[in-house]
C-alpha positions as CSV (number, residue, x, y, z in Angstrom):
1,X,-17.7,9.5,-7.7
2,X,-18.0,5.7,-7.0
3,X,-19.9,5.2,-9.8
4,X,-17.4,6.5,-12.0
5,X,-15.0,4.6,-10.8
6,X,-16.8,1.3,-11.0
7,X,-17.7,1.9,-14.5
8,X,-13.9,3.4,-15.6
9,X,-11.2,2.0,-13.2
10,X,-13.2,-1.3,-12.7
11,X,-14.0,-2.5,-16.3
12,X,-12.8,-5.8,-17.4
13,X,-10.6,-3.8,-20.0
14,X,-9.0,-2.2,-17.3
15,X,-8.3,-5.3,-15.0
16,X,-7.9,-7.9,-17.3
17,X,-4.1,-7.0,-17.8
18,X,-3.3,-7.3,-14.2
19,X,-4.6,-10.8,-13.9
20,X,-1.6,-12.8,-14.3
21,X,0.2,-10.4,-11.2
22,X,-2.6,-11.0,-9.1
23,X,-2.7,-14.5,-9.8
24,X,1.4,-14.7,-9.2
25,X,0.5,-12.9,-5.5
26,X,-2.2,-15.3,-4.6
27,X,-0.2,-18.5,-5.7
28,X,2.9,-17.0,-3.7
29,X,0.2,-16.5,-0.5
30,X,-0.8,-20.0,-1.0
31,X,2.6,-21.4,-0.6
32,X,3.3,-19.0,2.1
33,X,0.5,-20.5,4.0
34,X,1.2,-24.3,2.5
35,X,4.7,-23.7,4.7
36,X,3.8,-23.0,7.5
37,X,1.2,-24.9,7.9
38,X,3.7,-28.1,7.0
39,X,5.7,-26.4,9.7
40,X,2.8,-26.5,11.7
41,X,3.1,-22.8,12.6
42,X,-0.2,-20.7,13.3
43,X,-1.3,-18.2,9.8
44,X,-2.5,-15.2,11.0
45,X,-5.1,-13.9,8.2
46,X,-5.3,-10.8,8.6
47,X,-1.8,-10.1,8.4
48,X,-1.9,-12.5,5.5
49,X,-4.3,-10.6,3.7
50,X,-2.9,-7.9,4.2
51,X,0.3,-9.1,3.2
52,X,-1.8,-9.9,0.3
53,X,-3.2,-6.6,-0.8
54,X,0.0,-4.9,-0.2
55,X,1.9,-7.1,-2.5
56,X,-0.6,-6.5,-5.4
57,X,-0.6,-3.1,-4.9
58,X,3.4,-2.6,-5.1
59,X,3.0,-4.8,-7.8
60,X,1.1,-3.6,-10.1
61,X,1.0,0.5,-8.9
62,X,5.1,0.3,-8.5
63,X,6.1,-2.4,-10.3
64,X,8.1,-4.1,-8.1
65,X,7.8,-7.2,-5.4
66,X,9.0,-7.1,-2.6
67,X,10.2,-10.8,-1.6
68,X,11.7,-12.3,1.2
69,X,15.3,-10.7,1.1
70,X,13.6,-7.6,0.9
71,X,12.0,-8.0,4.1
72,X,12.4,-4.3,5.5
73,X,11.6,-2.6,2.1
74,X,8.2,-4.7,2.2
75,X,7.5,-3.6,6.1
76,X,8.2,-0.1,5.3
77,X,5.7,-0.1,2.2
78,X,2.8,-1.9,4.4
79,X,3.6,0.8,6.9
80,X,3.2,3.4,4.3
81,X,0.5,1.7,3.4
82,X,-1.5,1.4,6.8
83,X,0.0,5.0,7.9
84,X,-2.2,6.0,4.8
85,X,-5.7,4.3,5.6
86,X,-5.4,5.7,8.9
87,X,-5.1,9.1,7.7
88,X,-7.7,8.8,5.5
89,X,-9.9,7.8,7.6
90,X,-9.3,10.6,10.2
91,X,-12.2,13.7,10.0
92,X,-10.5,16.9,10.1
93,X,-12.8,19.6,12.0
94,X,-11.4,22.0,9.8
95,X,-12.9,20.4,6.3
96,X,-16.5,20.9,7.6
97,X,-15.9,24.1,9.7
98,X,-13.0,25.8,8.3
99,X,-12.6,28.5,11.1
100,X,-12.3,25.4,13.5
101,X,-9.1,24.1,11.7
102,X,-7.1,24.9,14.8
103,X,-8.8,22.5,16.6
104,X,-7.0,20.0,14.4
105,X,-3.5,21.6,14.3
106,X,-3.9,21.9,18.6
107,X,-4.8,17.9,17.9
108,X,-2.1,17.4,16.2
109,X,-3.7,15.8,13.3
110,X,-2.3,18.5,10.9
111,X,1.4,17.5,11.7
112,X,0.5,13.7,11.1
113,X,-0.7,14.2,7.8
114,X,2.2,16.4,7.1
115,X,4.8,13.7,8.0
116,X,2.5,10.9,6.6
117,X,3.0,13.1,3.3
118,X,6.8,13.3,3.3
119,X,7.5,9.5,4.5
120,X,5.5,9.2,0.9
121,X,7.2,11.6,-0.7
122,X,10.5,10.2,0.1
123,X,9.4,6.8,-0.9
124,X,8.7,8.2,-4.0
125,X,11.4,9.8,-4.6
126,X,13.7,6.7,-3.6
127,X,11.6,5.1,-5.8
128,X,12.0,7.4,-9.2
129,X,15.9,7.4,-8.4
130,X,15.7,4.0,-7.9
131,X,14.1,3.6,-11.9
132,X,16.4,6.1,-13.2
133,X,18.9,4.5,-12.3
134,X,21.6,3.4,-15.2
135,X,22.4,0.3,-13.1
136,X,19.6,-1.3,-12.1
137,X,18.1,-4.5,-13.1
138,X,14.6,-4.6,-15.0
C-alpha cells in the first residue's frame, strides 16, 4: 500500500500543480511568524506547523483558505483535523479479534468514531451546500 502511494499520489505529475498553494501557505506562515516576532511575541511551532499543514490541506483538498476573519471556521477544521489523527490512530480490539468488539463499544471507542464520523459529515455537507450555492463567491 505505501508503495503505491509513493509511486501514484507522490509523483511529480501529481504535485507539481499544487506548488504555487503550497508556496502561498508557506509565504503566509512566514509573515505570520515575521509579525510576531516584530511584536516580539513567542511562535509556538508546533501549533505553527500545524497551522501549516492544515491550511494546505483545506487548500488544496477543499479549495478554500481559511484566513483571519474566518477564525472559527479554521479552528473547527484543525479540530476535525486532529479529532481524525486521533482516531486513526486508536486500535480497535474488535479489528483483530472480532468477538472482542464489545470491549471497544464498553470503551466507548465505538461512539467516538461514530460522532467523529458525523462532525465530518456535517462539515461536508456544509461544505457541498456551501459550493452549490447560487450566491457564493468563487
Amino acid at each position: 500500500m505505501r508503495k503505491t502511494v509513493v509511486l501514484r499520489l507522490f509523483t511529480l505529475k501529481q504535485v507539481k500543480p499544487f506548488q504555487p498553494a503550497r508556496e502561498d501557505e508557506v509565504a503566509r506562515m512566514i509573515k505570520q511568524i515575521s509579525r510576531r516576532a516584530n511584536a516580539q511575541q513567542p511562535v509556538n511551532i508546533n501549533e505553527t506547523a500545524l497551522s501549516l499543514s492544515s491550511s494546505m490541506i483545506s487548500r488544496i483538498a477543499l479549495g478554500k483558505t481559511y484566513d483571519e476573519e474566518d477564525g472559527s471556521e479554521k479552528r473547527r477544521f484543525d479540530r476535525l483535523l486532529q479529532q481524525m489523527q486521533e482516531l486513526s490512530m486508536q486500535i480497535l480490539i474488535g479489528d483483530y479479534f472480532p468477538w472482542l468488539g464489545w470491549i471497544d463499544k464498553l470503551c466507548g471507542k465505538i461512539s467516538r468514531l461514530e460522532k467523529g464520523f458525523q462532525d465530518w459529515d456535517s462539515f461536508y455537507e456544509e461544505l457541498i451546500e456551501e459550493h452549490l450555492s447560487p450566491n457564493r463567491t468563487p
